[in-house]
C-alpha positions as CSV (number, residue, x, y, z in Angstrom):
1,X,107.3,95.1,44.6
2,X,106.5,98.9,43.7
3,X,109.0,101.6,44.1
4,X,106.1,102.7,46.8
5,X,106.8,99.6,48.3
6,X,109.6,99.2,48.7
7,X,110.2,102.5,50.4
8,X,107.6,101.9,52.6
9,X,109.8,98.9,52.9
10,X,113.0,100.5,53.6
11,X,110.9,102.8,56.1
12,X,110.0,100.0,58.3
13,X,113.3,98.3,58.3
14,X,114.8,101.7,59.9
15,X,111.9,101.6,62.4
16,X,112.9,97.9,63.7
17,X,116.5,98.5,63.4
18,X,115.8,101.8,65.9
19,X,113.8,99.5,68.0
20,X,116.7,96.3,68.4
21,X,119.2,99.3,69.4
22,X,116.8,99.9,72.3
23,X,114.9,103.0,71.0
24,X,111.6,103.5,69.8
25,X,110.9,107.2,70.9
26,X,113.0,110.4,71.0
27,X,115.3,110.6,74.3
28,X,113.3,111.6,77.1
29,X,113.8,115.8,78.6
30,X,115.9,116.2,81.3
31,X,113.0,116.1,84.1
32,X,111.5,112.7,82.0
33,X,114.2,111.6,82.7
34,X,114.6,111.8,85.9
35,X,111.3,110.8,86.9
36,X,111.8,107.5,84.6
37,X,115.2,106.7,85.0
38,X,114.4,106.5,89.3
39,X,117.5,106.4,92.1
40,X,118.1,104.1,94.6
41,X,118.5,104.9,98.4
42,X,120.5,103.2,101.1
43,X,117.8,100.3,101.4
44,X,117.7,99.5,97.3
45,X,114.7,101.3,97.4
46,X,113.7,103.0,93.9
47,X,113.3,107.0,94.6
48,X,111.7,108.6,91.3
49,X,111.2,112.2,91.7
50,X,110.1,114.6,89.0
51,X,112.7,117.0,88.5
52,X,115.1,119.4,91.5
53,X,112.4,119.0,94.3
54,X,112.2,122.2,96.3
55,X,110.1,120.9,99.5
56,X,112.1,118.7,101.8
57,X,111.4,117.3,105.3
58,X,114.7,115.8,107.5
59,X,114.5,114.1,110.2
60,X,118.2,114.9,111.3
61,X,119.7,118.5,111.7
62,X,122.5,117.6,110.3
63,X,121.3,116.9,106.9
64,X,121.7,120.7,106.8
65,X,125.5,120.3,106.5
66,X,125.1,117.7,103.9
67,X,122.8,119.5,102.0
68,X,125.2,122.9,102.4
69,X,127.9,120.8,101.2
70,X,126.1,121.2,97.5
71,X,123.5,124.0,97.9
72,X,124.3,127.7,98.7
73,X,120.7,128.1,100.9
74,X,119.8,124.3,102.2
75,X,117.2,125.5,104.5
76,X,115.6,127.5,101.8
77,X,114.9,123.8,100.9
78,X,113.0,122.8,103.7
79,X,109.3,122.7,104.3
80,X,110.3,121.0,108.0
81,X,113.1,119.4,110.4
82,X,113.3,117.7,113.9
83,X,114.9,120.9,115.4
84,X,117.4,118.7,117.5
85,X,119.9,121.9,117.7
86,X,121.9,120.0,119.6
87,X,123.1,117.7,117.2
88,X,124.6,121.0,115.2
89,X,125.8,122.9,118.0
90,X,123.7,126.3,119.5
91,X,127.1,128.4,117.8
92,X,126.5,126.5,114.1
93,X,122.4,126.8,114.8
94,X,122.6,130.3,114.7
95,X,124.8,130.3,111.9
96,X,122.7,128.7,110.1
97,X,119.7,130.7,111.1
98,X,121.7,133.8,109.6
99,X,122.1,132.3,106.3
100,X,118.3,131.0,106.6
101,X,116.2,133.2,109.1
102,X,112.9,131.1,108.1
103,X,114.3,127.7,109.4
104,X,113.4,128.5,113.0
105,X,109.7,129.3,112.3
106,X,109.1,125.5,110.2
107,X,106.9,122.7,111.4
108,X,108.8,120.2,113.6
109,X,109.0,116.8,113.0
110,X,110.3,113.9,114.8
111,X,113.8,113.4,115.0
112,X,115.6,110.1,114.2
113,X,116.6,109.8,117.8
114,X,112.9,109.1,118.7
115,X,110.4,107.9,117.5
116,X,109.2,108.2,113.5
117,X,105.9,110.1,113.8
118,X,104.0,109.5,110.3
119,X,101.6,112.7,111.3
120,X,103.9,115.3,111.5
121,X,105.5,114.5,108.0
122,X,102.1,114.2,106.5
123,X,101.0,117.7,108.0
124,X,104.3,119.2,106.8
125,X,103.3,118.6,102.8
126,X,106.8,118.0,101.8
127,X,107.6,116.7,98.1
128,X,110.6,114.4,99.4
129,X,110.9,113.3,103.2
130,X,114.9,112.5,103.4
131,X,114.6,109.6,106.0
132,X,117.6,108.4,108.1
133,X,118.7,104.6,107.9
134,X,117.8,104.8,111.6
135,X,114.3,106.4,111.5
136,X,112.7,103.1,112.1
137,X,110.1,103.5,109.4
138,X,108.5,100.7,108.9
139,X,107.4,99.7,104.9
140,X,103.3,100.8,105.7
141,X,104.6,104.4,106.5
142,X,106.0,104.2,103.4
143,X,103.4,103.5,101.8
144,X,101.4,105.7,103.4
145,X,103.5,108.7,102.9
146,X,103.7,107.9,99.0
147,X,100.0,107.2,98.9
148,X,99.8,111.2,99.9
149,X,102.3,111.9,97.1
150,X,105.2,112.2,99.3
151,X,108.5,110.5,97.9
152,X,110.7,109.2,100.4
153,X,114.3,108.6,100.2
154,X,116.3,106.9,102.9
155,X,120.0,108.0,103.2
156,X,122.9,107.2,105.8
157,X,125.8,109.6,106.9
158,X,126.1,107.7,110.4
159,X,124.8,104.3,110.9
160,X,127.6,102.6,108.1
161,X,129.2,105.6,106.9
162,X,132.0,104.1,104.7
163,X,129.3,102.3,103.0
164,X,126.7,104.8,102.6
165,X,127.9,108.4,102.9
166,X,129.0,108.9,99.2
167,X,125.9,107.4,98.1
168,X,123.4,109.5,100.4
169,X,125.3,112.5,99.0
170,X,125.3,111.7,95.2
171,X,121.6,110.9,95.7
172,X,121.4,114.6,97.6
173,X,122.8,116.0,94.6
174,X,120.4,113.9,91.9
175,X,117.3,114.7,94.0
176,X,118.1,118.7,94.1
177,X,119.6,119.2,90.8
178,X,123.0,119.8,92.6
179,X,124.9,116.6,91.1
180,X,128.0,118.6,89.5
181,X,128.5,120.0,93.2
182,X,127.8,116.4,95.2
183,X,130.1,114.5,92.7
184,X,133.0,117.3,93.4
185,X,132.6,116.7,97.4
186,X,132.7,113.2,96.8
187,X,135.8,113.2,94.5
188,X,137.4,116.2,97.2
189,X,136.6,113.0,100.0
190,X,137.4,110.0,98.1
191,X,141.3,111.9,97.0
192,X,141.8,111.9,100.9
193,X,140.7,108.2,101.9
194,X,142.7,106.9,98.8
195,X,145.7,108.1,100.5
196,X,145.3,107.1,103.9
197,X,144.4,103.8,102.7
198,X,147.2,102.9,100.7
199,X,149.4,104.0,103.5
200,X,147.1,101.6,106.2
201,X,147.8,98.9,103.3
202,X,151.7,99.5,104.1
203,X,151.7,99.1,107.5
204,X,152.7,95.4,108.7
205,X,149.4,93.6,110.2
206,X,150.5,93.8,114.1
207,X,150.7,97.1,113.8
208,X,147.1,98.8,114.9
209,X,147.6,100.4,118.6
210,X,144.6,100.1,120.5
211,X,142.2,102.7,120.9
212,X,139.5,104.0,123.7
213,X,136.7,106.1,122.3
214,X,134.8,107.7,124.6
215,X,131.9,109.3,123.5
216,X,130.0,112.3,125.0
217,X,133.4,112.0,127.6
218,X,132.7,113.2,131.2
219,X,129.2,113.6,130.7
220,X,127.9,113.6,134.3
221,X,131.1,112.0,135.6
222,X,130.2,108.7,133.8
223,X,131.8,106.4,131.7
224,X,132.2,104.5,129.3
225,X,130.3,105.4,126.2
226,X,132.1,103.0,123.3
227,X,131.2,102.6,119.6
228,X,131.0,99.4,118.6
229,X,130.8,97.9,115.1
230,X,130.0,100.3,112.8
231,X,129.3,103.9,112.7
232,X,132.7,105.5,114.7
233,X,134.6,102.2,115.2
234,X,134.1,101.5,111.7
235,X,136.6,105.0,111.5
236,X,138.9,103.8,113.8
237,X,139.4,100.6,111.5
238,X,140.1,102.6,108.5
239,X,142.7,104.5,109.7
240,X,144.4,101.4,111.7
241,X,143.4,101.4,114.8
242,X,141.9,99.0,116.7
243,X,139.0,99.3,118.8
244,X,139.0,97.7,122.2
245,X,135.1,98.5,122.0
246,X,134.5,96.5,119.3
247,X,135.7,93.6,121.1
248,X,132.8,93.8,123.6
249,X,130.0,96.0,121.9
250,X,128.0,93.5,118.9
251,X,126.0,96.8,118.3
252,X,127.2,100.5,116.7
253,X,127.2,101.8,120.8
254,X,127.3,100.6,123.5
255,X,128.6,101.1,127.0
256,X,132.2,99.6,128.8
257,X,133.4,98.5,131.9
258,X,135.7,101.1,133.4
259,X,137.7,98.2,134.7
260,X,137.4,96.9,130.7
261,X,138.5,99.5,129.9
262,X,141.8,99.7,132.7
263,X,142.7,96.1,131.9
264,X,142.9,96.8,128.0
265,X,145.5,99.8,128.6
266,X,144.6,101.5,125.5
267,X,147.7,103.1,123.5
268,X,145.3,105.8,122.5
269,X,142.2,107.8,124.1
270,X,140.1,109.8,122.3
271,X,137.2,111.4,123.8
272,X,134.4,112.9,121.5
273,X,132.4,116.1,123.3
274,X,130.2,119.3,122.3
275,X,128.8,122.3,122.8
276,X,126.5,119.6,124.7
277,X,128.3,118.9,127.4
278,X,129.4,122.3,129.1
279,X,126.5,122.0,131.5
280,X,127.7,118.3,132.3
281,X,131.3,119.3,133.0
282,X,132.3,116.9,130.2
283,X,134.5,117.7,126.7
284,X,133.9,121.1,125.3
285,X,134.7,121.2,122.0
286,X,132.9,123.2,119.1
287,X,131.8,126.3,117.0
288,X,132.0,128.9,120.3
289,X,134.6,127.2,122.0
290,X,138.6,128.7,122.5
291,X,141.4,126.3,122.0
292,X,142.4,127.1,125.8
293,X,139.0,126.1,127.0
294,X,139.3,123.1,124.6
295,X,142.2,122.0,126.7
296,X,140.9,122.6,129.5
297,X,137.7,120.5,129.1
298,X,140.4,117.7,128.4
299,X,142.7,118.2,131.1
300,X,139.5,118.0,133.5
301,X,138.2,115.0,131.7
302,X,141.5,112.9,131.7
303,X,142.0,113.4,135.2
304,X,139.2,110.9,136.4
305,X,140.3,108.6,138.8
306,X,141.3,105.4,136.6
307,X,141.6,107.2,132.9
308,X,144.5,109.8,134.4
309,X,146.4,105.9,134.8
310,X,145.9,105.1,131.3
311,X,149.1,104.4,129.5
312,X,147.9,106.8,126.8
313,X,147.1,109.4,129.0
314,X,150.5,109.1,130.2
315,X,152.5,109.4,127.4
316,X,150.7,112.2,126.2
317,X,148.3,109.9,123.5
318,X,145.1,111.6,125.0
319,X,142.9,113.6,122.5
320,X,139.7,115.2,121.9
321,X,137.4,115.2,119.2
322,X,134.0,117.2,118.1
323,X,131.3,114.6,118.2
324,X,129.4,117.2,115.9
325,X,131.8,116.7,113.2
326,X,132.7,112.8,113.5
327,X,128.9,112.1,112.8
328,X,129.0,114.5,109.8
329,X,128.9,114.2,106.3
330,X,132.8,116.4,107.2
331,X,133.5,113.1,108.3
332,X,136.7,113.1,106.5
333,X,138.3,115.8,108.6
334,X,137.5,113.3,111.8
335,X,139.2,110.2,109.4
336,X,142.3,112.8,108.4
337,X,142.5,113.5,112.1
338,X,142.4,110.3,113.2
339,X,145.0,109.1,111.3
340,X,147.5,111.2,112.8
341,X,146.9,110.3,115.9
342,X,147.5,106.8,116.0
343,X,150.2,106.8,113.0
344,X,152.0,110.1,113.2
345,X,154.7,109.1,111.4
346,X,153.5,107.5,108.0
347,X,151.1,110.6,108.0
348,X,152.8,113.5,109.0
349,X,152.3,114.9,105.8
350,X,148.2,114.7,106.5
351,X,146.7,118.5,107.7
352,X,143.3,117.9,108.3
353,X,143.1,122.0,109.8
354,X,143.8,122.8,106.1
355,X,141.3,120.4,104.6
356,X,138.4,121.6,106.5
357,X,139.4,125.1,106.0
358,X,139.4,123.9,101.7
359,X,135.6,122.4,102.6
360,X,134.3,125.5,103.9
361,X,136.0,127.5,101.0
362,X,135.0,125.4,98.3
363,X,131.9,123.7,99.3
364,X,129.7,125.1,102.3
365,X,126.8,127.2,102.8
366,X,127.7,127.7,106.4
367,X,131.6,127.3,107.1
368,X,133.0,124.9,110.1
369,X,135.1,127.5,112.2
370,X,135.8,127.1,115.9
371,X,137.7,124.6,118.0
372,X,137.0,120.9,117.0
373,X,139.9,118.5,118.0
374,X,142.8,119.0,120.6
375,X,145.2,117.4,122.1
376,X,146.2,116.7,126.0
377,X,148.1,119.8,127.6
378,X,151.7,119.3,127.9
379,X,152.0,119.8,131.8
380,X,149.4,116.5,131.8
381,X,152.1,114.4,130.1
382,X,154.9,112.2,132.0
């Protein structure tokens, strides 16, 4: 063989040897990369976007929270939303409209309470339609919507939130070009579950007190709104509790028996309320609302006939909770909160107050500051 040759030789043995380590072309740029390389949403599907997308249609309000956890204007990033106010609060809606005055003129479209309307996403033109796990979006509307060049991304903060919250976040962060600020939330909310699960893992197994969650409490006079298995429950599990709906309710909600509900005794109550509810005499709890009108809303609401005999309305176990901020991607102020209340003692040391005041320093567009948890008065205790 020639000297020629044999460099031409050498030449192609570099080339194969750069191919069997798995490269055969220079690494791709960061937005190749990113349009190559694909994500994966809460239903394993592939998500491939082409760089940060700018254009993004929700189909639940409170995706703004989750996507003011890691941007500093999230509805600068939409193109349209459901508009369901109500799942934010009317005090936190006009908060964010201050930070974001253009999110009240944006298409609407339909929320993930109803029912998915593929027309109103198409109209809206958006480059990534963030989807909830409980649109009910069937895999044709996917299709469709991609066929018009729309990516979609499905993402869960509610439906199995232990599962799928960190993962709809750090997906969040990937899709907007915010992954440094995602993967810091993430880390801030995994620090805080770590340490209330290795205390659950302490405790012996017979001891979980039993729990009553009532959600949307005294709306209308009614009761008994339950979760289930999943979503809320699936909180109540985590922190050591058990849930007496569970043991009834096959789904995430569902609805109980008030004289279930009287023969279970629960050791703890814990109603869930809103801004919602102030026209429906039920829980008041919120953005706008004063820790003595918080208390109030309780008092009123534990004094139905048959919940005002609960044991853990007796003893002073009865408590109230924003149902704004359990089904949030702040979940972990709910989980911190929670926590106390069934095992004050191994987690005394716990302060959610002071780790939702370090979330809206650190991380959000549009901080959480009102009344959002109380406890029953102390002239309702025996």
């Amino acid at each position: 063989m020639t000297i020629r040759g044999r460099t031409r030789g050498a030449i192609l043995a570099v080339a194969l040897a750069g191919l069997s380590a798995g490269g055969c072309s220079p690494d791709p740029a960061p937005d190749q990369q990113a349009a190559t390389a694909g994500l994966v949403d809460v239903r394993g599907r592939q998500v491939r976007v082409n760089g940060p997308v700018s254009r993004i249609a929700i189909d639940d309000s409170r995706y703004l929270v989750a996507l003011g956890l890691i941007h500093p204007d999230p509805g600068s990033l939409l193109v349209a939303w459901p508009q369901d106010v109500n799942r934010l609060g009317d005090e936190t809606y006009r908060q964010f409209l201050v930070k974001s005055p253009g999110l009240g003129d944006l298409p609407k479209v339909a929320s993930s309470a109803g029912n998915f309307d593929l027309e109103s996403l198409l109209a809206a033109k958006p480059q990534l339609a963030l989807l909830s796990l409980e649109s009910g979006i069937t895999d044709a509307q996917i299709a469709q919507l991609e066929g018009a060049g729309i990516t979609v991304a499905i993402v869960d903060f509610f439906v199995q939130p232990l599962q799928n919250l960190e993962r709809s976040l750090l997906l969040l962060g990937e899709v907007t070009g915010r992954q440094q600020q995602a993967q810091a939330f993430v880390q801030f909310r995994k620090a805080r579950m770590d340490r209330i699960a290795q205390g659950i893992a302490s405790l012996p197994a017979d001891d979980r007190p039993t729990v009553f969650l009532e959600a949307h409490a005294g709306m209308g006079g009614d009761c008994c709104n339950s979760p289930g298995r999943g979503n809320i429950g699936d909180y109540l599990s985590f922190v050591g509790g058990h849930n007496i709906g569970a043991d009834v309710i096959e789904q995430s909600f569902g609805k109980l028996n008030l004289e279930y509900v009287v023969s279970r005794d629960p050791a703890v109550y814990i109603g869930t309320g809103g801004p919602h509810l102030a026209k429906a005499n039920g829980l008041v709890l919120g953005a706008a609302v004063t820790p003595a009108q918080a208390r109030a809303a309780l008092a009123r609401v534990t004094a139905r006939p048959a919940i005002a005999g609960l044991t853990a309305v007796r003893t002073g176990n009865a408590h109230g909770f924003s149902h704004q901020l359990i089904n949030s991607p702040l979940d972990i102020v709910a989980i911190e909160t929670f926590a106390r209340w069934l095992h004050p003692d191994l987690f005394a040391d716990l302060d959610p107050a002071a780790t939702l005041e370090a979330i809206n320093r650190q991380f959000l567009a549009v901080p959480y500051r009102g009344t959002f948890w109380v406890d029953l008065p102390a002239s309702n205790q025996e």
